[in-house]
N, C-alpha and C positions, 0 to 999 in steps of 0.2 A: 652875126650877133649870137648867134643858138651854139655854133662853136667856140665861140669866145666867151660864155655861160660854164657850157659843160671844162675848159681848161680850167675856170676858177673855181669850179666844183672839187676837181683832179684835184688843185693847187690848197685846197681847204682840205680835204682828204688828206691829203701829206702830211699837210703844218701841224694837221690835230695828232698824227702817229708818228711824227719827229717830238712831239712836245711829250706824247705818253712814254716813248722809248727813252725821252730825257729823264722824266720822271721817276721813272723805274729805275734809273741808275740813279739818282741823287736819294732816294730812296736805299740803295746800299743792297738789295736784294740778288742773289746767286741762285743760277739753276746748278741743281746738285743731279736733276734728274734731264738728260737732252731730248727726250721724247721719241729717242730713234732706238736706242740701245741700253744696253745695262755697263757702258762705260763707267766706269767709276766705283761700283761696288760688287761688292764679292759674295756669294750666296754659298752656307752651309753646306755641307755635304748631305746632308737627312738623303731632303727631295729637292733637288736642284731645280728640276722642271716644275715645281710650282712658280717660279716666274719666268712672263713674257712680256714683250711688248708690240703693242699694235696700235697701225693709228692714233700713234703718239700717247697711247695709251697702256702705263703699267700695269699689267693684270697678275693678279696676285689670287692663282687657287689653285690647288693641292694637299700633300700634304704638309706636315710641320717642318717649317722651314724659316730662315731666316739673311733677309741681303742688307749688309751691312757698307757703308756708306766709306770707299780706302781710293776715293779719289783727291785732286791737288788742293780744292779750295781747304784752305783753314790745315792743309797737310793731314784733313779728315780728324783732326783734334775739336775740339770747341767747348768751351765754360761757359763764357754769357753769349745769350743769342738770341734771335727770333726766328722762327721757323715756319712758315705758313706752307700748309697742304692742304692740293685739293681731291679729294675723295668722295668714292661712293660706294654705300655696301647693297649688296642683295640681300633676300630673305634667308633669315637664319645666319649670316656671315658671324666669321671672327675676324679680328685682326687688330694691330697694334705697331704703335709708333714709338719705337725708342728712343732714351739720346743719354748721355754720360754713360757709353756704353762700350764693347768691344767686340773685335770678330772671335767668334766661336764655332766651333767646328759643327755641333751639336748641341739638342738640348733648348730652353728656354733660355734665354741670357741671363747670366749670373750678376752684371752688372749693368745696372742704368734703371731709371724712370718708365716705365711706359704708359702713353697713352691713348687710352682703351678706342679701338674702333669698333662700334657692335651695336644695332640699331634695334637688330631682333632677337638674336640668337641667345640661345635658354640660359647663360650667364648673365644676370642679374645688374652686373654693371656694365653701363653703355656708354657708349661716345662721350666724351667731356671727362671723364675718371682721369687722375691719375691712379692709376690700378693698384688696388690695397690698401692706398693712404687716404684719398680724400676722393670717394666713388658716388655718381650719378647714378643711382640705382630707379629700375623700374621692374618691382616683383609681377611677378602672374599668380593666381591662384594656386595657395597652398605651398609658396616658396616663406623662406624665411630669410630675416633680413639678415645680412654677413657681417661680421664683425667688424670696426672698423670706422672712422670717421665718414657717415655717408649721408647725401642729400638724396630723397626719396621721392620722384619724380611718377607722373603718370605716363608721358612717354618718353622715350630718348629724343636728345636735341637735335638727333638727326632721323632720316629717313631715306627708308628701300630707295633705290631708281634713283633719288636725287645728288647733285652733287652738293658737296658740304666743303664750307670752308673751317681749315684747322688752326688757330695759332695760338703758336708755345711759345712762353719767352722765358728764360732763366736770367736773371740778375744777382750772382753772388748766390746767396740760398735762397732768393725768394724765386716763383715757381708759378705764372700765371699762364691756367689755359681759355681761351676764347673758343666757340662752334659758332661759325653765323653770327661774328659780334658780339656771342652771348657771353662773357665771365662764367666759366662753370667752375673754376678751381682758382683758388689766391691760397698759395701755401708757402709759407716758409716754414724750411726743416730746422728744427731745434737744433742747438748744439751737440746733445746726444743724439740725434739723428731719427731717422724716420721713424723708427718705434715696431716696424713692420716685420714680420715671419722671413721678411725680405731682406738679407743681409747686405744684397748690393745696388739696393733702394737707397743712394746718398746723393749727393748733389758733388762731384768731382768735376769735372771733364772723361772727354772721349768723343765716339763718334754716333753717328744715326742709325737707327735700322728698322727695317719695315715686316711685321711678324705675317707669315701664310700659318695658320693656324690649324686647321683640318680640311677633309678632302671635300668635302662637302660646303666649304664658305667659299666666296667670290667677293673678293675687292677692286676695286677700279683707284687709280692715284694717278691724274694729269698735270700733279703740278709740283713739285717738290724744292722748296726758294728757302736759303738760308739768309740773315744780315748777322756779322760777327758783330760786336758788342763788345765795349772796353771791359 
């Protein structure tokens, strides 16, 4: 009887990770990242070795650098989508999340969105920003507030050591981001466009990319799942 318990145990175990592994796919969701390697995308010339991977985990620190997303899903193009990451910063980290974007050899990318990952670090806007346009801001003492459409928070929606969930979705121009479920950014970009010091701040198509910002920030990203979108 006690082995004929634990097979039904086995046999419950299964049914529940056959039904989430179905789930997942009717859900439409793509790993962009395989948790083994950096197949798939291509990393600027600056500082290359600012990305690794380990223990299925993409580690992102160095210096300024940037891996841009030139594998098959989507032929690495995308206009509407959803995008969910899972990320963690350390103290003082920078980093940032692309997308209507392009590989660049160097430099800050001259085109796309980014959205901001920064929990501590002395930049003013954190996690949940779309960077310049509609920013999550959490001043310190004696800073001043930046120009620019901004929500003035006490702490960022995320934090050190913890993982955080990201999700982006672009529909046509509009532009909603989520941290932990929370709505930080609903924006759609005007016809004349984003209004930003940012020229290549537009809502287009292109592809993904995941910012190493200085040598001194440490990112963690275990999860990197796109769904395309009519």
């Amino acid at each position: 009887m006690l082995n004929l318990i634990k097979k039904w145990n086995v046999l419950a175990v299964l049914t529940t990770l056959i039904a989430l592994g179905n789930l997942s796919a009717e859900e439409g969701f793509v790993d962009l990242f395989n948790g083994k390697d950096l197949s798939g995308w291509t990393i600027s010339e600056e500082h290359p070795d600012s990305y690794s991977v380990k223990d299925g985990v993409l580690i992102v620190k160095g210096g300024r650098s940037h891996i841009f997303y030139t594998g098959e899903v989507s032929d690495g193009n995308f206009k509407n989508f959803e995008l969910k990451v899972r990320a963690k910063t350390f103290p003082g980290a920078n980093s940032g999340v692309y997308f209507h974007t392009k590989y660049q050899k160097e430099g800050w990318p001259d085109n796309g969105y980014e959205c901001q990952v920064n929990s501590t670090h002395k930049d003013p806007k954190k996690t949940g920003s779309l960077y310049g346009v509609k920013n999550i801001i959490v001043l310190k003492e004696g800073q001043k507030e930046p120009k620019g459409d901004n929500a003035v928070r006490e702490e960022a929606p995320s934090t050190d050591g913890e993982w955080f969930d990201y999700h982006i979705k672009v529909v046509d121009k509009r532009i909603t981001i989520k941290v932990n479920g929370e709505i930080t950014v609903d924006y759609e970009e005007p016809a004349e466009g984003s209004g930003t010091n940012f020229k290549g701040r537009k809502v287009s198509g292109g592809t993904f990319a995941i910012q190493a910002h200085d040598p001194d920030s440490e990112v963690h990203y275990e999860s990197i799942q796109v769904k395309v979108l009519p």
